[in-house]
C-alpha positions as CSV (number, residue, x, y, z in Angstrom):
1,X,34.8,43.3,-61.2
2,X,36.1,46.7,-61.0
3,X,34.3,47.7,-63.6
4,X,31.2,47.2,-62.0
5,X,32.4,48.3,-58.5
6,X,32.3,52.0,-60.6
7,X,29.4,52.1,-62.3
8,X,26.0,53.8,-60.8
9,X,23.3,51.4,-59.8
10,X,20.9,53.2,-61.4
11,X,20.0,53.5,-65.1
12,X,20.6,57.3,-66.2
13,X,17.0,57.8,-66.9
14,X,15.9,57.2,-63.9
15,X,16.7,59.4,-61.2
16,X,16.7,57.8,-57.5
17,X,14.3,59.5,-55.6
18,X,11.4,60.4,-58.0
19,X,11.4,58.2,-60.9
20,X,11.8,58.6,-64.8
21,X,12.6,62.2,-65.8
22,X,10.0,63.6,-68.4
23,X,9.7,66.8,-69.8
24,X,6.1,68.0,-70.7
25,X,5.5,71.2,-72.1
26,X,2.7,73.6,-70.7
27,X,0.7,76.0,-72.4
28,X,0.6,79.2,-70.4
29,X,-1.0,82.5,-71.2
30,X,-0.2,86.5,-70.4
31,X,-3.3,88.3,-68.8
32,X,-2.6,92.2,-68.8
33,X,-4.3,94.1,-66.3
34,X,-4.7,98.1,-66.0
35,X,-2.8,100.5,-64.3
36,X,-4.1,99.2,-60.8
37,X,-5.1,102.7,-58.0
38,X,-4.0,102.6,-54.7
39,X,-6.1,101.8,-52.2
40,X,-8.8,103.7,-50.7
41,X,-8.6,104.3,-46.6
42,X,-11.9,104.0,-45.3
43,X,-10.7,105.3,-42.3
44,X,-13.0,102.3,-40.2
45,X,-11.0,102.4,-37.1
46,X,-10.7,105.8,-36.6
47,X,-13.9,106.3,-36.7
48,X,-15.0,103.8,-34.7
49,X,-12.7,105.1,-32.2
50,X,-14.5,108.4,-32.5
51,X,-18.0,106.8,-32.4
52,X,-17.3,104.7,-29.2
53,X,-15.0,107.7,-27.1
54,X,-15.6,111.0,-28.7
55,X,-19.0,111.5,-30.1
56,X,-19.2,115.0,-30.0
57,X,-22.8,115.8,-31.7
58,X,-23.0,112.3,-33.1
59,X,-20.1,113.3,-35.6
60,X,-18.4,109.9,-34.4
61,X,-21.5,108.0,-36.0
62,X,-22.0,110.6,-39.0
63,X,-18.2,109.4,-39.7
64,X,-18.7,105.6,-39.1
65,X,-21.6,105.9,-41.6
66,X,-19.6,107.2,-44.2
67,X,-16.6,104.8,-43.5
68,X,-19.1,101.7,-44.2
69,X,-20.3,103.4,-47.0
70,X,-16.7,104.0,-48.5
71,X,-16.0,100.4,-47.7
72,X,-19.4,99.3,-50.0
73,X,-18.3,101.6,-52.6
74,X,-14.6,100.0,-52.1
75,X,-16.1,96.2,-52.8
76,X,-18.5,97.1,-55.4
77,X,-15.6,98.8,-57.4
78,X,-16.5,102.0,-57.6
79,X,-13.1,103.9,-56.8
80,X,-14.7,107.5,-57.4
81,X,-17.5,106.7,-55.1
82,X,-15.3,105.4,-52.1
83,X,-13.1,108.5,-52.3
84,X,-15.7,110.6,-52.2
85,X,-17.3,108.7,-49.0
86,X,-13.6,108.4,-47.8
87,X,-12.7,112.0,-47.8
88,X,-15.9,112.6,-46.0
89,X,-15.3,110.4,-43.1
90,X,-11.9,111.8,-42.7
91,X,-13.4,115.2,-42.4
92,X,-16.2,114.4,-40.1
93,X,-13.7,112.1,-37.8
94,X,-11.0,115.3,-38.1
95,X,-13.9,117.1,-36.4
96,X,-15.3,115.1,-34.3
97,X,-11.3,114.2,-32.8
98,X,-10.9,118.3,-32.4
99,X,-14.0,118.9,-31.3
100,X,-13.9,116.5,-28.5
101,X,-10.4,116.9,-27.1
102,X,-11.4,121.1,-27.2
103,X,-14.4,120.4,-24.8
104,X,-12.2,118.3,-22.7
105,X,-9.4,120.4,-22.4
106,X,-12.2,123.6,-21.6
107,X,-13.5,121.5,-18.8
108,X,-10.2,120.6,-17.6
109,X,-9.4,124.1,-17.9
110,X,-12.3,125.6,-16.1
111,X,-12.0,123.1,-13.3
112,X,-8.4,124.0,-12.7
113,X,-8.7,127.7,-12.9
114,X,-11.9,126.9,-10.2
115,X,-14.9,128.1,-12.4
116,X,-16.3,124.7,-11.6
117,X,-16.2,122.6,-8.8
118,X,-16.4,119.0,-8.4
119,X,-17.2,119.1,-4.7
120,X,-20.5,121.7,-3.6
121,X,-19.0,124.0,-1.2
């Protein structure tokens, strides 16, 4: 009786949770990609930003334009294509961002030194 007192109650093939243990093999193969780039910026949000608050000579859309365009370029696969776009967005938007804040701190200039008035006197 003590015998059986130590044995398992299980068989040792059979584990007690999940069953017979068996060991299948699985064929699995290596792929080997190229060296992958980094990513493009597309720059979509700046320029949106610049389209919707500082669209100084319509730069802000020129930029948003070029932004989609980079992002087309980006899906397609064509990396030299969406640098090209990318790097002309982020000019136009560099523009468009100085341009803007220069005409708004002129006018805030001109209105404190009293060049311009708000109120007719």
């Amino acid at each position: 009786m003590e015998n059986k007192m130590n044995q398992p109650m299980f068989d040792s093939g059979v584990h007690a949770f999940q069953g017979p243990h068996h060991t299948v093999e699985v064929p699995t193969s290596t792929v080997t990609m190229g060296v992958r780039a980094l990513p493009v910026k597309d720059h979509i949000l700046w320029s949106i930003f610049n389209f919707v608050y500082c669209n100084f000579c319509c730069l802000g859309f020129l930029a948003l334009v070029f932004s989609v365009k980079s992002r087309d370029r980006k899906v397609l696969g064509d990396i030299y294509g969406a640098e090209n776009y990318s790097s002309t967005s982020k000019t136009l938007n560099i523009a468009a961002t100085f341009l803007s804040i220069l005409v708004f701190v002129i006018i805030f200039g001109l209105l404190v030194a009293g060049v311009i008035s708000v109120h007719p006197r």
